[in-house]
C-alpha positions, -999 to 999 in steps of 0.1 A, spaced: 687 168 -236 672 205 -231 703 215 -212 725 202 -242 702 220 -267 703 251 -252 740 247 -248 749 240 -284 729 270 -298 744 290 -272 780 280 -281 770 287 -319 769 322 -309 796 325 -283 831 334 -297 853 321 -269 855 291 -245 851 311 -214 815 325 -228 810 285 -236 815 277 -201 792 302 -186 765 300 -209 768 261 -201 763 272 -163 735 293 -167 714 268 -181 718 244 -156 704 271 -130 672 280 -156 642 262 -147 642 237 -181 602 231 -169 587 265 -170 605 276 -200 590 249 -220 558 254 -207 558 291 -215 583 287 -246 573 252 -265 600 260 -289 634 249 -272 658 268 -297 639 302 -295 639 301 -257 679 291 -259 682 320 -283 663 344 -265 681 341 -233 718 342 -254 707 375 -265 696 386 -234 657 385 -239 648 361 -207 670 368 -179 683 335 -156 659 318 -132 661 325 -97 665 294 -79 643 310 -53 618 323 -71 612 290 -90 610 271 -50 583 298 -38 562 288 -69 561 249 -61 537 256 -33 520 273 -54 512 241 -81 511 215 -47 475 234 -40 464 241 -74 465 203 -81 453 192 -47 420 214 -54 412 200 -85 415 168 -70 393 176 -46 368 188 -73 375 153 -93 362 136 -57 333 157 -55 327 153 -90 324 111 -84 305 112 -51 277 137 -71 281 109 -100 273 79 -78 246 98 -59 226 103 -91 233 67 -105 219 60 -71 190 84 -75 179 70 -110 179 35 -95 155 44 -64 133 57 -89 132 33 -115 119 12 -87 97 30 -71 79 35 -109 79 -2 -110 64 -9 -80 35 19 -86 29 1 -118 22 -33 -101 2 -12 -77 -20 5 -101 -24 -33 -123 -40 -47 -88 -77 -46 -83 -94 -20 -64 -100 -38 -34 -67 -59 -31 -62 -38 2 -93 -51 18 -88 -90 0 -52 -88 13 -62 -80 48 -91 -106 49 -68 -134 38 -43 -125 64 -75 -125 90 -82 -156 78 -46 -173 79 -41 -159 115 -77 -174 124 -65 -204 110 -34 -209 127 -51 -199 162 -74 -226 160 -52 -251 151 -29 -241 179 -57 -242 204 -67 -277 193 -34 -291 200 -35 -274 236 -68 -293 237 -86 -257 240 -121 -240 233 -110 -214 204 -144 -192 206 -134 -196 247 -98 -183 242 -107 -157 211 -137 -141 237 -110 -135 267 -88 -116 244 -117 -94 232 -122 -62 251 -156 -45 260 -149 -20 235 -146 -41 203 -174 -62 214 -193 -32 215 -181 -22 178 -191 -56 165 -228 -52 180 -235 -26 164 -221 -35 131 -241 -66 132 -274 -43 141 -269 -24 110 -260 -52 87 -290 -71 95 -315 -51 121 -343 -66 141 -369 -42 135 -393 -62 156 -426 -75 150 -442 -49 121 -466 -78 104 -472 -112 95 -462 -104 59 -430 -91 69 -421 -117 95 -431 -145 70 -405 -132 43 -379 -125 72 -382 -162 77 -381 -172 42 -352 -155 32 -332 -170 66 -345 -205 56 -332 -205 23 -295 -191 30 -293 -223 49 -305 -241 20 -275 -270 13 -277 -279 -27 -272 -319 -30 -255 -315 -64 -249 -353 -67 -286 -358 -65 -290 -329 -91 -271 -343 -115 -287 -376 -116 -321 -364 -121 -310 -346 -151 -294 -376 -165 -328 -394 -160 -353 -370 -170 -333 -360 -202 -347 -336 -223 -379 -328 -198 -354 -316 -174 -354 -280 -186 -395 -277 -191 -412 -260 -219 -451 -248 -222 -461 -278 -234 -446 -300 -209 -469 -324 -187 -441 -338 -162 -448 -305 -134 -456 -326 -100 -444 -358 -108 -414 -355 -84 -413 -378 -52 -395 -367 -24 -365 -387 -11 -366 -404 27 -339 -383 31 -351 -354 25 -383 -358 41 -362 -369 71 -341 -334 68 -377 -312 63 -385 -328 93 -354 -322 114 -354 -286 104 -391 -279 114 -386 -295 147 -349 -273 153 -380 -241 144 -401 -250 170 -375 -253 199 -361 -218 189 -390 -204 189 -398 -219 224 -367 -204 235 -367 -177 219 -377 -143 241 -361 -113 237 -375 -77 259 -378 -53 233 -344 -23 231 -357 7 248 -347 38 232 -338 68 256 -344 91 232 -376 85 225 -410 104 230 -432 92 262 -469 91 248 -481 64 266 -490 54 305 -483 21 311 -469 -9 292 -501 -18 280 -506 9 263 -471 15 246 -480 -17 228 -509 2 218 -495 34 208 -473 12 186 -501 -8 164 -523 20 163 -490 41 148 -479 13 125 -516 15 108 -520 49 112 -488 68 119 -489 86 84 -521 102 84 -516 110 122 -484 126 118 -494 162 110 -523 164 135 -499 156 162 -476 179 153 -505 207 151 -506 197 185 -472 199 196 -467 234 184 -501 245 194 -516 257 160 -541 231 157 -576 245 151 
């Protein structure tokens, strides 16, 4: 269609056939595609090359510029793929982090010391499944759990045990009284049932006031005579057992001759330690008067 247009404005200027027939020619060899890049308008290219303005396309011009597009258009694909790979590598991005925000919340809604509830329960489930598994090989767990402890954690546990609850030894009757108290009565057992049904029978003198006269009226059950009993009786065969040598401590100053009278040294500092203590250390450093 180009070809023709060009042709018919040419032949409106021609004024013979033979200038018809070569214009005709000519335009077949122009390049109809970069013309009408360069020159939208059809008729004033067509006009412009009848009067000589644009002189005829070299055929091997317009084949050394091909190359020329192939590369231009095979770099801006390549920008178009690095363009999608940077696009899905931040859709990516935004995802990772919207998770990661979400998970920090959940974090930050937990208590402060899931950590250490989380790894107790998961203690616990492991113990669990342990002892059922050495009950159905017919096995001693505390026998199976002590051959898979080494010397070193047994050590660790000692001493976390000493410090949780220390045996400081015999330091007074007073002391060694509430010591035993306060062991009895975490073994204390609550019968709740029997609870209960007192309140229901005693009613309103359940919960006494200042005026009420029903203090010492309880009787003790057999039962629970029979379990005062047991207990007291499981007291006095510990304590027949029980005998333990005394932790000697390395470090320790040596004030005393014999083992007599380290026993001694120890009473007589117990009562008197803290009005003794600067005297002897007069002594030690030699300024005492």
């Amino acid at each position: 269609t180009i070809i023709k247009l060009i042709a018919s404005t040419c032949a409106s200027s021609a004024s013979s056939t033979c200038e018809k027939i070569q214009l005709e020619v000519d335009c077949s060899r122009l390049n109809v595609s970069r013309g009408a890049t360069r020159y939208p308008d059809v008729s004033k290219l067509a006009t412009n090359y009848v009067h000589g303005s644009i002189p005829p396309q070299d055929p091997v011009a317009a084949t050394e510029e091909e190359p020329t597009e192939t590369a231009a258009s095979h770099k801006r694909e390549e920008r178009l793929r690095k363009f999608r790979e940077l696009h899905f590598k931040r859709n990516e991005a935004r995802k990772l982090n919207h998770q990661e925000v979400v998970e920090e919340d959940k974090r930050l809604k937990l208590p402060s010391n899931w950590e250490a509830k989380k790894s107790r329960l998961e203690w616990e489930l492991a113990e669990n499944e342990k002892k059922k598994e050495c009950a159905a090989h017919g096995e001693d767990y505390h026998r199976v759990k002590l051959l898979e402890i080494t010397a070193d954690e047994a050590e660790r546990w000692e001493r976390k045990k000493k410090k949780k609850n220390p045996d400081t030894g015999f330091a007074g009757y007073a002391e060694a009284q509430f010591r035993q108290y306060q062991r009895l009565t975490k073994q204390i057992r609550p019968d709740l049932q029997s609870y209960e049904k007192q309140r229901e029978e005693s009613g309103e003198d359940f919960y006494p006031t200042s005026n009420s006269l029903s203090y010492g009226s309880h009787v003790p059950t057999k039962d629970g005579i029979d379990r005062m009993v047991e207990d007291v009786e499981k007291q006095i065969e510990k304590r027949a057992k029980y005998s333990r040598r005394r932790a000697y401590n390395d470090d320790a100053d040596i004030d005393y001759i014999n083992e007599r009278n380290a026993k001694f040294n120890k009473k007589a500092e117990r009562f008197y330690g803290k009005y003794t203590a600067e005297i002897k250390q007069n002594l030690e450093r030699g300024t005492a008067v």
